[in-house]
C-alpha positions in Angstrom: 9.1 -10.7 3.4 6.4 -13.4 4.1 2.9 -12.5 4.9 2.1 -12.7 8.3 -0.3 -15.6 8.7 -3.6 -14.9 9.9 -5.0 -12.3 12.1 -3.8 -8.7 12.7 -4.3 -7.2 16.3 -4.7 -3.4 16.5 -4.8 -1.6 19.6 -5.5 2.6 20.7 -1.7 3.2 22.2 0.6 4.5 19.8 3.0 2.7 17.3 6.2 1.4 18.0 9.2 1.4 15.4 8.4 -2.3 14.8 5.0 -2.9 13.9 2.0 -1.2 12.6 -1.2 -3.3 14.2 1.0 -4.3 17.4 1.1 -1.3 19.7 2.8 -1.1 22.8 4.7 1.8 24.9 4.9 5.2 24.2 4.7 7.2 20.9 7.7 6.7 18.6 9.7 9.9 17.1 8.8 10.1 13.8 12.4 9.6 12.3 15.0 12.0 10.7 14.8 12.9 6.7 16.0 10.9 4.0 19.0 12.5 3.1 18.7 15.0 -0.2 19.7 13.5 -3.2 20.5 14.9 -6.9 22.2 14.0 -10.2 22.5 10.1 -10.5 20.1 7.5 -9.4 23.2 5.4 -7.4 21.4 2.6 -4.9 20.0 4.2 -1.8 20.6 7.8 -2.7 17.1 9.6 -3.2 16.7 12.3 -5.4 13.7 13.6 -5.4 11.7 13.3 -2.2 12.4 16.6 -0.3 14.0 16.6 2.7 12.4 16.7 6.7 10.8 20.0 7.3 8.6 21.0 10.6 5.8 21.1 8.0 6.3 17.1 7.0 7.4 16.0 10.5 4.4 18.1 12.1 1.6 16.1 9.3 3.3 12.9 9.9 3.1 12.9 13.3 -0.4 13.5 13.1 -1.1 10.8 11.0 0.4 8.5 13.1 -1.7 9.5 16.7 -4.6 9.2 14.3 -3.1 5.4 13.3 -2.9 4.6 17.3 -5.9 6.1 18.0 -8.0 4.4 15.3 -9.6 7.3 14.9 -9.9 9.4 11.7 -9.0 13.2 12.2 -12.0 15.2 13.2 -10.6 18.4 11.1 -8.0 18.3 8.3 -5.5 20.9 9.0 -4.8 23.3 6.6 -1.3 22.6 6.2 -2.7 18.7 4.9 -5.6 20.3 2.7 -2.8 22.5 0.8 0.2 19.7 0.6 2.4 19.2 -2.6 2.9 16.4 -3.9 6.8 16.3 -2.5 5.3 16.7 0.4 2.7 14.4 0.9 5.7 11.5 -0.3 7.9 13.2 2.3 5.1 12.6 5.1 3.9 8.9 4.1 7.8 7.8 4.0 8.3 9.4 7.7 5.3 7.3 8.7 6.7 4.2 7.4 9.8 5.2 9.1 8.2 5.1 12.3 6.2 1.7 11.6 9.0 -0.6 11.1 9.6 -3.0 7.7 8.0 -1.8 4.5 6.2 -4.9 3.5 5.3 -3.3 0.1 2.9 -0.6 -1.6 0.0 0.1 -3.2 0.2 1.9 -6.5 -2.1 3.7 -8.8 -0.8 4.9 -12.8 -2.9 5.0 -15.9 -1.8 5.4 -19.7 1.8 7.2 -19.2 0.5 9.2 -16.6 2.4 9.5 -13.7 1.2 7.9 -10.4 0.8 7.7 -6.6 2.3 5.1 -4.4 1.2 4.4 -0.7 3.5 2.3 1.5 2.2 -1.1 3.5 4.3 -1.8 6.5 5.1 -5.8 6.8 3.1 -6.4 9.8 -0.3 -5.4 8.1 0.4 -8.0 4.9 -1.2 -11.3 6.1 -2.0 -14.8 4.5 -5.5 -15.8 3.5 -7.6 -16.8 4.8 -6.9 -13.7 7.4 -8.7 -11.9 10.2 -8.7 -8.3 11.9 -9.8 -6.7 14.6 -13.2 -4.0 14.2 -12.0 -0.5 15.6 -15.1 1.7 14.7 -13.3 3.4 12.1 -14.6 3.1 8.5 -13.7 0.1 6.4 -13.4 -1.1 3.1 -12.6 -4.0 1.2 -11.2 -4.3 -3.1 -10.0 -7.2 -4.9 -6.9 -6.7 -6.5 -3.9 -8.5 -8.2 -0.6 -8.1 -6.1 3.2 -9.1 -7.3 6.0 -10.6 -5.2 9.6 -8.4 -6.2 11.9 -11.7 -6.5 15.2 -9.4 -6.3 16.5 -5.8 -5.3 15.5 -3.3 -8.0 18.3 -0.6 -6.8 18.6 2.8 -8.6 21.8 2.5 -11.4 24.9 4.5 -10.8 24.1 5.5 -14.9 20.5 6.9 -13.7 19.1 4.7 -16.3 14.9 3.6 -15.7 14.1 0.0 -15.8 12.1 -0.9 -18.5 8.9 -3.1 -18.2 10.4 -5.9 -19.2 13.4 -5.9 -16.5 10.7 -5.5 -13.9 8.3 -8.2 -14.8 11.6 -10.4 -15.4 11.9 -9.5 -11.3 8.7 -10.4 -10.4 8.9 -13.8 -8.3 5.4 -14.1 -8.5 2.1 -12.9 -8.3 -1.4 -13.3 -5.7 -5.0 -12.3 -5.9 -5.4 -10.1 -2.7 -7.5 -7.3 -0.7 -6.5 -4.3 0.1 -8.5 -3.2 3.4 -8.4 0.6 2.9 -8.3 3.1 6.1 -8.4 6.7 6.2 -7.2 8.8 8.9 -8.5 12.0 7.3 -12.1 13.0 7.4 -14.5 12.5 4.7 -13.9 13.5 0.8 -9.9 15.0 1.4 -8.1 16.3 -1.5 -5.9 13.4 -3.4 -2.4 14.5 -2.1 -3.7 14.6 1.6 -4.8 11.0 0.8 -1.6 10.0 -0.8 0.0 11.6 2.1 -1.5 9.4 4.1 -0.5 5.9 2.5 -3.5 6.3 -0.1 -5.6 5.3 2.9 -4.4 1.8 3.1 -4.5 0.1 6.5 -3.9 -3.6 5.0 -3.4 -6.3 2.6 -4.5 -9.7 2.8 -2.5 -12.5 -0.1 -3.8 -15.7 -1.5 -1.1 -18.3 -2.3 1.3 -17.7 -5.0 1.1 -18.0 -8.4 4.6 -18.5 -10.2 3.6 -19.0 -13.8 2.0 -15.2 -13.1 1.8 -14.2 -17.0 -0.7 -16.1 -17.9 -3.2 -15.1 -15.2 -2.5 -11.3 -15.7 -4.3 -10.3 -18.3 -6.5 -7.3 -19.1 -9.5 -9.2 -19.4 -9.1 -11.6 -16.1 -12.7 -12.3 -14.8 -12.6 -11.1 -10.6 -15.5 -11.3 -8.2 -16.0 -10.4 -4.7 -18.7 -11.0 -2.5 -19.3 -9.7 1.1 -21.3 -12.3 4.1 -22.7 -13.7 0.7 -23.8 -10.5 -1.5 -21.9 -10.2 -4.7 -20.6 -7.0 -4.8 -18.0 -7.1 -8.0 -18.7 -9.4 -11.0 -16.3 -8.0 -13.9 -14.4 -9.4 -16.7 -11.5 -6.9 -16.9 -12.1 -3.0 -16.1 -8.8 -2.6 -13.5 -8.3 1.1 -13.9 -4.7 0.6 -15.6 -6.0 -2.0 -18.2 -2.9 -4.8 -17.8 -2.6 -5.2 -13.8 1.3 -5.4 -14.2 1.2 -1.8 -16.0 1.7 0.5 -13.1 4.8 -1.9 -11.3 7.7 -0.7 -13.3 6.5 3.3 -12.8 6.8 2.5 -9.4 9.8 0.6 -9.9 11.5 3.8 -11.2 9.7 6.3 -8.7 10.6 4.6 -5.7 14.1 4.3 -7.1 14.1 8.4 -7.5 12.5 8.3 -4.0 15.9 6.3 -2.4 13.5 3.9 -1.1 13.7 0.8 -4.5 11.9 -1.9 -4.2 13.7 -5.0 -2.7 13.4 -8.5 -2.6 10.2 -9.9 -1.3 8.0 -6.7 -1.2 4.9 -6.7 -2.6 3.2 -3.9 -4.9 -0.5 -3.8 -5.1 -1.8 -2.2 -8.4 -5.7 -1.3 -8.0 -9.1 -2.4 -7.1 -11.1 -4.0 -9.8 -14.8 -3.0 -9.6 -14.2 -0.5 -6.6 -14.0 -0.2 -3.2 -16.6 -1.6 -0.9 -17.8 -0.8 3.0 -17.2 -3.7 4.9 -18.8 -3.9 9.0 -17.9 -6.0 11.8 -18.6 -9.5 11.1 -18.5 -9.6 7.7 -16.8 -12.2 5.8 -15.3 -11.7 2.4 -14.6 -13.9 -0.4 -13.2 -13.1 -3.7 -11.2 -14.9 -6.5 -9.5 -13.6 -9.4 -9.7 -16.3 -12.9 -5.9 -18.4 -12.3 -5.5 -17.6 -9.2 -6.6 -19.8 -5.7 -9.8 -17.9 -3.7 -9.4 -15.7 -1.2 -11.1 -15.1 2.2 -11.1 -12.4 4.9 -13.4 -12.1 8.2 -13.8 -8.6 10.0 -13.9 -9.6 13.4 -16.6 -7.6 15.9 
């Protein structure tokens, strides 16, 4: 998967199967349920995301008119406030059914933890320096470090976990990047109606890639980010899982358990350092992370 180089276009008519920020024709179904796995992690056979129920295929369809619409929902539904979180993976993977390519996730794990993953679909991954279209919903920005998966990380017919070191020894290589973050919920909604819905992701934007990405992930890597000039995030260190790579192979291993691994190309975004940020139309970003080339993003009016 390369990143789509430079703009993203978003428009109100509902998504097709092929791309998430080019719209056009009528609503697609939101698709049929993984299959229901058990026992042995074997490639492609999930094991623990539950199965398609009118419940899942009910929220995710939801979520999606609110993705077409660019429009957050007014109310939360009940049946999102009160989701597990089985079924807040269940409705996220329906959605990225219904968008087309997964380009690669977000992730968020601390200490041994476990974690939340939200999906990115291909079409919303894009090469600094990037653009996007303003739709009137609420933006933000966060500097993070994202990863490039160099080769198929498919679930082992043993059931065995990778282990950190198999993962990073998959890693092709590694970018600073922003997440441009999205929610289709109304304000404040519990964390599993988030995760449900992609951990509020609408983007990612890459810098070029860094190979030789050992040395430049560190715990204590300098990162700043400033918005149309104001400095916004000036930290040495604080990402919120210490080491930047920490969180890749629990997602690795969950996405394995989910019958969705990681494959070749995808990208996994592990966590804003110094927070999120409210970006407005017109606004032009910069960051850089120490090792890595800058970064640039403009929100376009």
């Amino acid at each position: 998967m390369s990143p789509t180089h430079g703009s993203a276009r978003r428009s109100s008519t509902s998504p097709s199967p092929r791309t998430s920020s080019d719209r056009n024709g009528a609503p697609s179904p939101v698709p049929g349920p993984p299959a229901r796995g058990g026992g042995e992690a074997t490639p492609g056979k999930p094991i623990h995301i539950m199965p398609d129920s009118a419940k899942t295929g009910r929220l995710a369809r939801l979520l999606l008119d609110a993705r077409a619409a660019a429009a957050p929902l007014a109310v939360l539904p009940e049946e999102l406030a009160t989701v597990t979180a089985a079924e807040a993976d269940a409705v996220q993977l329906l959605c990225a059914d219904a968008l087309g390519p997964t380009g690669g996730y977000k992730v968020l794990q601390v200490a041994d933890r476990d974690g939340s993953f939200g999906f990115i679909p291909a079409s919303a991954i894009l090469a600094s320096p990037a653009t996007m279209p303003a739709t009137g919903t609420r933006l933000k920005i966060e500097i993070e470090i994202a990863f490039r998966i160099g080769r198929d990380l498919p679930g082992r017919a043993d059931g065995a976990p990778y282990s950190a070191e198999e993962v990073g020894a998959a890693v092709a290589g590694a970018f600073a990047a922003f997440e441009i973050v999205e929610s289709r919920l109304p304000p404040t909604p519990p964390p599993l109606a988030a995760r449900a819905d992609a951990m509020s992701n609408r983007g990612l934007v890459v810098g070029p890639e860094v190979a030789d990405w050992r040395g430049c992930v560190r715990a204590d890597v300098a990162a700043t980010l400033a918005i149309s000039g104001r400095v916004v995030v000036a930290v040495t260190g604080g990402h919120p899982s210490g080491d930047p790579f920490h969180s890749v192979p629990w997602l690795a291993n969950a996405l394995v358990r989910a019958g969705r691994p990681l494959t070749a190309g995808q990208v996994v975004t592990t966590g804003a350092f110094g927070g999120s940020h409210p970006i407005a139309p017109g606004d032009e970003v910069t960051g850089e992370i120490a090792g890595f080339p800058p970064i640039a993003f403009r929100l376009v009016p």
